[in-house]
Structures are given as structure tokens and as C-alpha cells.
C-alpha positions as CSV (number, residue, x, y, z in Angstrom):
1,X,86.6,111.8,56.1
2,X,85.0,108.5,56.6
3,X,83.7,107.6,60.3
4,X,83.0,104.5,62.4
5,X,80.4,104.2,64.2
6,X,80.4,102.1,67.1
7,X,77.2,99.7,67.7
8,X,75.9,100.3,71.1
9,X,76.2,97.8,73.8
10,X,73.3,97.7,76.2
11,X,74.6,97.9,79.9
12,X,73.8,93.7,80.6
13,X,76.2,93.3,77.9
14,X,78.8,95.4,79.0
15,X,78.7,93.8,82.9
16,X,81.4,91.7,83.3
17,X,79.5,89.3,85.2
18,X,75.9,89.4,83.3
19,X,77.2,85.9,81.9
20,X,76.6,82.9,84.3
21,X,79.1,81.0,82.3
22,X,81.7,83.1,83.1
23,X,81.2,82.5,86.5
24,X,84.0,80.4,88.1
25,X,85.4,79.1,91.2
26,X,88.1,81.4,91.7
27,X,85.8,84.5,90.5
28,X,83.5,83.4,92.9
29,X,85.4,82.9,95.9
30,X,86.9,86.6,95.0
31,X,83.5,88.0,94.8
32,X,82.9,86.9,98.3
33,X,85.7,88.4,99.8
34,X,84.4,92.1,97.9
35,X,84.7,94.8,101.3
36,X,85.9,91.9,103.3
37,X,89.5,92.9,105.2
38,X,92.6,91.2,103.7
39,X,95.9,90.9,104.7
40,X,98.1,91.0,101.7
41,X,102.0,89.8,102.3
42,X,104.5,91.2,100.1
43,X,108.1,89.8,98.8
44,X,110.1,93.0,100.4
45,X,108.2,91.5,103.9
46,X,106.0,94.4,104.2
47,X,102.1,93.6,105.2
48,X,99.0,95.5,104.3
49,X,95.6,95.1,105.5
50,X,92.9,96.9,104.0
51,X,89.4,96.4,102.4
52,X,89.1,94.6,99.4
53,X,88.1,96.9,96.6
54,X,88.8,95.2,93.5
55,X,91.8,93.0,91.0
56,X,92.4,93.0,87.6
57,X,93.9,90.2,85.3
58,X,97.5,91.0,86.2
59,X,96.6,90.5,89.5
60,X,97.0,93.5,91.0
61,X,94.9,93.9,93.8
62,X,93.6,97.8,95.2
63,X,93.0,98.0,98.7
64,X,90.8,100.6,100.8
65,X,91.5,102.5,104.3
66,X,94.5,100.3,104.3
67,X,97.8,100.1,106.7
68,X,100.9,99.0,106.3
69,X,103.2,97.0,108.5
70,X,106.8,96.9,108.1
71,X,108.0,93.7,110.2
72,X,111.7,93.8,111.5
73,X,113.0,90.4,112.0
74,X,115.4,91.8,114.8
75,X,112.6,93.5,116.3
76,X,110.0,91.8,118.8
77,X,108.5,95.3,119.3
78,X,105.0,96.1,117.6
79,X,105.3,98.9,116.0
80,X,102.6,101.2,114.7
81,X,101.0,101.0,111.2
82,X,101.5,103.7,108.7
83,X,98.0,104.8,107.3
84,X,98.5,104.3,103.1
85,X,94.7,104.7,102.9
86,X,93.7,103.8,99.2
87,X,96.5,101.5,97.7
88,X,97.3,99.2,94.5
89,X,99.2,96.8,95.3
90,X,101.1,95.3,92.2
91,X,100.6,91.4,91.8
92,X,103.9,90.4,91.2
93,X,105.0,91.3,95.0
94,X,102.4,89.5,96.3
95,X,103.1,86.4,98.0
96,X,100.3,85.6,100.2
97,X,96.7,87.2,100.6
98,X,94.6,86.4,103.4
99,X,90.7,87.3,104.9
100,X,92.0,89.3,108.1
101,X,90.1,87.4,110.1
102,X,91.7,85.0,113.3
103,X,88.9,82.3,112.7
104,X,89.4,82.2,109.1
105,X,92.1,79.9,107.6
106,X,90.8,81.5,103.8
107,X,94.4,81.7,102.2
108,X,94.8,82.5,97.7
């Protein structure tokens, strides 16, 4: 039976961010908003505000002690969040993700 034997990766190699090069805009201005609170809108109209934990490359985003908010159009009554705790949230029903924050105007 023949084997492979995998080479060994020291742990600065197998950071994603141990290269400087690597280091863009956009990654950038997502590392900044690492355990910040978001508010993420979504295409069926829901809204979820959480903690940013981390994304991935198909955008998917995963959000901590979060809430979700179900907005009736109909409705002018505020209605009370539904606790989701840890969540993904799939990137292709995001529309819109914001810093939860009334003095920011941060928008993706």
C-alpha cells in the first residue's frame, strides 16, 4: 500500500492573513467590523442584528447572540424580536448589511 505523506505547514503559513499582500480594502474594512453589531437585510424582508462572527467566500455571513425582525408593511406596530442566537445567514438573501450603529452610515 503506498502512502502520502503530507509536508507540514508551520501555523504562519497556514493563517489566512500571515500574508500582507493579501491584505485588501474590502478584507480590511471586514476585519474592522469583527464583534462589531450588524444589521443584515434580507430579500424575504426579514432583518437580523447580531455580532459579527465571521464570512466565507460565498458570502455567507454567521452572526452571534442575534435577533430577528420580521417587518409587516401593514403593520406600524413594533413588534418584538425573536432571539435566533447563533445564525448563518446565506449570502445570496442578503441585500444590505450595515454596522448597527445610528451615527454610522457604514453600508457593504
Amino acid at each position: 500500500l503506498a502512502r502520502t505523506v503530507m509536508a507540514e505547514k508551520k501555523p504562519e503559513e497556514m493563517r489566512f492573513d500571515a500574508d500582507p499582500t493579501r491584505d485588501t480594502a474590502g478584507r480590511q474594512k471586514l476585519r474592522s467590523w469583527l464583534n462589531k453589531s450588524l444589521r443584515v437585510s434580507m430579500t424575504d424582508g426579514r432583518t437580523l442584528i447580531g455580532v459579527f462572527l465571521c464570512t466565507d467566500r460565498d458570502k455567507n455571513v454567521i452572526l452571534g447572540s442575534c435577533q430577528e425582525y420580521i417587518h409587516d408593511p401593514d403593520s406600524t406596530s413594533r413588534e418584538d424580536p425573536r432571539v435566533l442566537g447563533l445564525a448563518m445567514v446565506p449570502g445570496h438573501h442578503i441585500l444590505k448589511i450595515e454596522i448597527d450603529d445610528i451615527t454610522s452610515d457604514q453600508v457593504m
